[in-house]
C-alpha atoms as one frame of an Amber mdcrd trajectory, in Angstrom:
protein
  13.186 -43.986   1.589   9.914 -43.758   2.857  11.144 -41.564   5.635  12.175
 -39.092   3.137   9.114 -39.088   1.765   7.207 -38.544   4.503   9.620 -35.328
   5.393   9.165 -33.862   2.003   5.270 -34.639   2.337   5.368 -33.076   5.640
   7.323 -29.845   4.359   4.915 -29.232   1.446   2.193 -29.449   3.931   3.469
 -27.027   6.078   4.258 -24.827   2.911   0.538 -25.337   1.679  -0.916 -24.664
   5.097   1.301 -21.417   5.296   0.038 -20.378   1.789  -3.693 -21.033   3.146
  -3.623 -18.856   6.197  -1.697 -15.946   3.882  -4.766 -15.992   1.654  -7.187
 -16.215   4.179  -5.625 -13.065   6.201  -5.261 -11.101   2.756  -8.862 -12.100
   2.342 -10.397 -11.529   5.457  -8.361  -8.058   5.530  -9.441  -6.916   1.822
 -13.029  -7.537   3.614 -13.019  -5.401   6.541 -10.903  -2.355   5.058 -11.819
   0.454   7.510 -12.192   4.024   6.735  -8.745   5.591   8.568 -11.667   8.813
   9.892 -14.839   6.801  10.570 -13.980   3.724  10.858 -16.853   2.603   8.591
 -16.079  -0.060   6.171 -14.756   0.856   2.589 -15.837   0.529   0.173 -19.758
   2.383   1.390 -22.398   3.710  -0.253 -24.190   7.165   0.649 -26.527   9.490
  -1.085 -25.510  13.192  -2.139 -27.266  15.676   0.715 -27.004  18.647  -1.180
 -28.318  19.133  -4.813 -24.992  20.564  -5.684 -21.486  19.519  -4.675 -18.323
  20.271  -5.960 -16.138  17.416  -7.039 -12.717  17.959  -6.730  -9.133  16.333
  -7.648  -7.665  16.179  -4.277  -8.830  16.518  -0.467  -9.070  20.189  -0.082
 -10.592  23.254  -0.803  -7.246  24.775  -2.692  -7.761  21.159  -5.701  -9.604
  22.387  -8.791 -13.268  21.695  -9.232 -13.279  18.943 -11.464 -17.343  19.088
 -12.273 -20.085  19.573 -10.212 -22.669  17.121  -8.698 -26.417  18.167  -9.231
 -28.577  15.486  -8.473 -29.882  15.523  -4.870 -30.105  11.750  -2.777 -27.746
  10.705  -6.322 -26.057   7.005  -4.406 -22.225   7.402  -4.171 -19.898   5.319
  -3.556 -17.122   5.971  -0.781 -13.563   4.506  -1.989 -11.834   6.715   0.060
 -11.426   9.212   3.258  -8.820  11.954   4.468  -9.776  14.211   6.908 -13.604
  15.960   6.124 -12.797  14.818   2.556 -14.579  11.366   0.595 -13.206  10.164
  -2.318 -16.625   9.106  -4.085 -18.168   7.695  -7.362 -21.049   7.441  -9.288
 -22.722   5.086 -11.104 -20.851   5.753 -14.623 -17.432   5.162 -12.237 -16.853
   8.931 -12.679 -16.000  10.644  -9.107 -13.450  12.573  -6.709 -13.427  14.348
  -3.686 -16.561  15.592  -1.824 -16.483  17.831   1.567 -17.979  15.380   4.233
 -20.623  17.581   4.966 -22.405  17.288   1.373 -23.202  14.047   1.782 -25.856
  11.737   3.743 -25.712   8.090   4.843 -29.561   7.912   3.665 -29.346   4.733
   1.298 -30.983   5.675  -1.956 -30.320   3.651  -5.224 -30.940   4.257  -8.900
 -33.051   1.920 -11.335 -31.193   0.056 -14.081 -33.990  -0.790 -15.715 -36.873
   0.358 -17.641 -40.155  -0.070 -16.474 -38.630  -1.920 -13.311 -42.495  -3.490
 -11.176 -42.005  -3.113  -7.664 -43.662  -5.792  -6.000 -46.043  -6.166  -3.045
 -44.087  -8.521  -1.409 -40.600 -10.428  -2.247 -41.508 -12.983  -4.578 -42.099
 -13.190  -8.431 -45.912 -14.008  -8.407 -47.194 -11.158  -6.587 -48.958  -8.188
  -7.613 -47.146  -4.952  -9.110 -47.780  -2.006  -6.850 -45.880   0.310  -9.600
 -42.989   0.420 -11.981 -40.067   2.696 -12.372 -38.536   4.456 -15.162 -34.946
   4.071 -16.256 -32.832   6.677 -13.707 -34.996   7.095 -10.821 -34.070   7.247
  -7.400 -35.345   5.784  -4.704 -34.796   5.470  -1.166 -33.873   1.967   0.339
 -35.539   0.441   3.196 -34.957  -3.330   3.471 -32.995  -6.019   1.182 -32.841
  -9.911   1.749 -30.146 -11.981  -0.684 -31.954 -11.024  -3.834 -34.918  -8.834
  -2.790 -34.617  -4.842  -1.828 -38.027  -2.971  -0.943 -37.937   0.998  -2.207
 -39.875   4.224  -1.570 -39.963   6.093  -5.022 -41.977   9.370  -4.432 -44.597
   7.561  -2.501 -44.652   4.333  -4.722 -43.435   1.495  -2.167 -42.263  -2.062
  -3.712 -39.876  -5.075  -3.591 -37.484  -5.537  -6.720 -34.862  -7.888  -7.516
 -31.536  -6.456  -6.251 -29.727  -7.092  -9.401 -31.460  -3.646 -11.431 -30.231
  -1.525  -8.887 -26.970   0.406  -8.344 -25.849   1.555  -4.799 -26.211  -1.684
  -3.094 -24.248  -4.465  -2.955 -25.023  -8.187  -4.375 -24.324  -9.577  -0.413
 -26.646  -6.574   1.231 -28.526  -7.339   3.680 -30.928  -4.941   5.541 -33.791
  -5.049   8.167
């Protein structure tokens, strides 16, 4: 009896180890989805080049113009990629397809936040070199696990990660 036991231990195992690895490889693939033109990872965030770009509802000049894009270095999102085409979005989720060639890999994000302080250095108790306004864009340099440093017109800080769309919670940069 304990034989039998020991079998049916040994099969659920096997079962449970199988079920493991599936997740793991689902996982592990989910993380490294790869752009089928550049190779880059998906989802990616860019900044808009131009300071207009059409957005359209397929891959190709001949899809209607859904609306039109109007804020230059405005972070996208890239969920998608055929040919010279990205499938983007913006920060309200709304998006399509951009031409290639309107858009920049410059990292830029927008503020959250009202009256976000930039900070001299990473860390809560040091000295506010400025503070940004609800909207703005700003280029980013550098993030560690919580920290990103900007360039806002000039105005050069550290803020906490979490007020700022078109970077990702795990970003890190040097």
């Amino acid at each position: 009896m304990s034989g039998k036991m020991f079998i049916l231990g040994r099969k659920s195992l096997v079962f449970m180890g199988a079920v493991l690895i599936a997740a793991l490889t689902s996982a592990v693939a989910a993380e490294e989805k790869r752009g089928p033109v550049t190779n880059l990872p998906l989802p990616r965030y860019v900044s808009l080049k131009a300071s207009k770009a059409n957005v359209r509802r397929g891959p190709s000049r001949t899809h209607r113009i859904d609306w039109v894009f109007t804020r230059r270095n405005m972070p996208l999102q890239i969920t998608a990629e055929y040919e010279h085409w990205r499938r983007v979005r913006d920060i309200e989720g709304a998006g399509g397809w951009v031409h290639y060639s309107l858009l920049s890999g410059v990292r830029t994000v927008i503020i959250e936040a009202d009256m976000l302080p930039l900070k001299a250095r990473p860390a809560d108790n040091t000295p506010v070199t400025a503070h940004l306004e609800l909207g703005v864009i700003a280029r980013l340099e550098e993030c560690n696990i919580d920290w990103c440093k900007l360039n806002a017109s000039g105005y050069k800080g550290w803020t906490l990660k979490e007020n700022l769309w078109g970077v990702t919670p795990d970003e890190i940069r040097d």
